[in-house]
C-alpha positions as CSV (number, residue, x, y, z in Angstrom):
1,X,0.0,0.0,0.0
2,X,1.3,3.6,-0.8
3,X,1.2,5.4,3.0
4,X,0.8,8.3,1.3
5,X,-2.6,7.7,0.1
6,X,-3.7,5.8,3.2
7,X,-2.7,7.9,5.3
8,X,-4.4,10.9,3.5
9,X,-7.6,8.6,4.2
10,X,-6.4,8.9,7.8
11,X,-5.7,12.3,8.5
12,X,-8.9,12.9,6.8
13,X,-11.0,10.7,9.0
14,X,-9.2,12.1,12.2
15,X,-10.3,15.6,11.2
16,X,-14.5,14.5,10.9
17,X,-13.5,12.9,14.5
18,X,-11.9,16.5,15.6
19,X,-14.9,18.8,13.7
20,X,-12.0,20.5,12.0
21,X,-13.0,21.4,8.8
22,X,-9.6,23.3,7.9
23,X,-7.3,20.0,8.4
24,X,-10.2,17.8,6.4
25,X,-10.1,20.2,3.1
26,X,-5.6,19.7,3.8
27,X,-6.5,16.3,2.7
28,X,-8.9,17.0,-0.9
29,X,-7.5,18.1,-4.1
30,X,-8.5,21.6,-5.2
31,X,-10.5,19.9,-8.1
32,X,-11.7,17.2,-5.9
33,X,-15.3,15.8,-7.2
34,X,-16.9,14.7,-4.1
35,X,-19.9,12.7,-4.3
36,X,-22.4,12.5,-1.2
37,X,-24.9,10.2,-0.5
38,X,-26.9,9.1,2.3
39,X,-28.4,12.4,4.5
40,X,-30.8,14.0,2.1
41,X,-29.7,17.1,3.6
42,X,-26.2,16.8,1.7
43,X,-26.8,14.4,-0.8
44,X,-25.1,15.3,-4.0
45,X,-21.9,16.3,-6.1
46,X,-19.2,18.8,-4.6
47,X,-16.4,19.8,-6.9
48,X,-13.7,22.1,-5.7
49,X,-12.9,22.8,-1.6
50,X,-14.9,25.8,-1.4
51,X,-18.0,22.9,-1.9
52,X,-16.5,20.3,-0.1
53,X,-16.4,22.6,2.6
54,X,-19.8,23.4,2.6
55,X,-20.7,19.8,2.3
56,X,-18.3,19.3,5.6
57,X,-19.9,21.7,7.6
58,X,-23.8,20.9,7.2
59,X,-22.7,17.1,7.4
60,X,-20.6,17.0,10.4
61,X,-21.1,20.7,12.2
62,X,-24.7,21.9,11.4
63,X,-26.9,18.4,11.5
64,X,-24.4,16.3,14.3
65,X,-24.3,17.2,17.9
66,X,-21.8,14.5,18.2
67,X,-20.0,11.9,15.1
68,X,-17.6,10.0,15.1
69,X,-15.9,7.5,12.5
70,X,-14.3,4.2,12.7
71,X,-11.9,2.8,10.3
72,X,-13.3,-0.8,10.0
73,X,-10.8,-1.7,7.1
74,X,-9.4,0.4,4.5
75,X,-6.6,-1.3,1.4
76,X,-5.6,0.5,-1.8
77,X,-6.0,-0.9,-5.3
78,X,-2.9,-1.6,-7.7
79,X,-4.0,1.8,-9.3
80,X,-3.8,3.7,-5.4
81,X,-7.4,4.1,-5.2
82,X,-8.1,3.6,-1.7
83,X,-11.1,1.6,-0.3
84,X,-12.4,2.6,3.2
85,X,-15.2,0.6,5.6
86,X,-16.2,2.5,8.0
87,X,-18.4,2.6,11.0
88,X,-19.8,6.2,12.0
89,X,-21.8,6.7,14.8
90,X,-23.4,9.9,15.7
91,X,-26.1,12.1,17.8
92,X,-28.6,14.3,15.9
93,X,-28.6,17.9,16.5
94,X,-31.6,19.1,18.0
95,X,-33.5,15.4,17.6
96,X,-30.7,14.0,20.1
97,X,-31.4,10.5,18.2
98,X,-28.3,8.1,18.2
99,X,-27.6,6.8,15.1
100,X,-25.0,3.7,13.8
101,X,-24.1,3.0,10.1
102,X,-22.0,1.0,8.3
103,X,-20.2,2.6,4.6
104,X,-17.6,2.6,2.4
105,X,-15.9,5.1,0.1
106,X,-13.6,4.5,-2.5
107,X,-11.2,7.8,-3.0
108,X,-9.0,8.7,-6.3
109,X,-5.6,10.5,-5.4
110,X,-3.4,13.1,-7.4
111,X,0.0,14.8,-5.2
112,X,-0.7,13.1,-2.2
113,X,-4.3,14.8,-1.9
114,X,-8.1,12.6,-2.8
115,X,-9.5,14.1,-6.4
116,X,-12.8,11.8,-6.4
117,X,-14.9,10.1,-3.2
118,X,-17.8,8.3,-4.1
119,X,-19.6,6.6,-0.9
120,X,-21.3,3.4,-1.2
121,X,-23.9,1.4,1.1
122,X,-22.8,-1.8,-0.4
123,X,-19.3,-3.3,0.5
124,X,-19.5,-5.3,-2.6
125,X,-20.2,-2.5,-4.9
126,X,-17.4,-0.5,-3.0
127,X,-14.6,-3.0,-3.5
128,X,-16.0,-3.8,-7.1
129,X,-15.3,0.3,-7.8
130,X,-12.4,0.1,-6.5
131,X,-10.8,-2.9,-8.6
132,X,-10.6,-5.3,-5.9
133,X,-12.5,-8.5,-4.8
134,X,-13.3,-9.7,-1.8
């Protein structure tokens, strides 16, 4: 595995865990294409840091009281895309409900920074994207 990649991945998931939106966009390419699914609140297609910023705030600040992220397994493919399973965990602003949920992401990387992120709520689908197998 390239450690750079990885550990991009990392540093990225350390700074959802810290609600530090400055060290998160560190870690996205300034022509990052950022695709968000899941809340219906964020769901769409971010391109450049100014967006992914926005996206990082409503996701993580605005509709979380509390997240947090676990990295359940992560590997990079021959072509150093990285696959990420993750378990996030979280408390709704204002509703206060707890929530679990299981993901995965597969990231593209140019100089050491992600340029694509597409989340998926299939693991099969996720390593398929991402060249591998199980």
């Amino acid at each position: 595995m390239s450690q750079e990649n990885v550990e991009c991945i990392r540093r990225g998931v350390d700074a959802v865990n810290r609600r530090d939106p400055d060290g998160f966009i560190a870690c996205v390419h300034p022509d990052v294409v950022w695709e968000a699914t899941g809340m219906p609140e964020t769901q769409g297609i971010y391109r450049g840091r100014a967006q992914v910023r926005k996206w990082f705030e409503k996701s993580f600040l605005e509709v979380w009281e509390k997240f947090h992220v676990e990295e359940e397994e992560i590997t990079e493919a021959a072509d150093g895309r990285v696959f990420l399973g993750m378990l996030a965990t979280g408390r709704g602003r204002g509703s206060g409900v707890e929530v679990q949920n299981r993901g995965w992401q597969v990231c593209s990387f140019a100089d050491g920074m992600i340029t694509r992120r597409k989340l998926f709520v299939d693991r099969a689908e996720a390593l398929e994207a991402a060249g591998l197998e199980e």
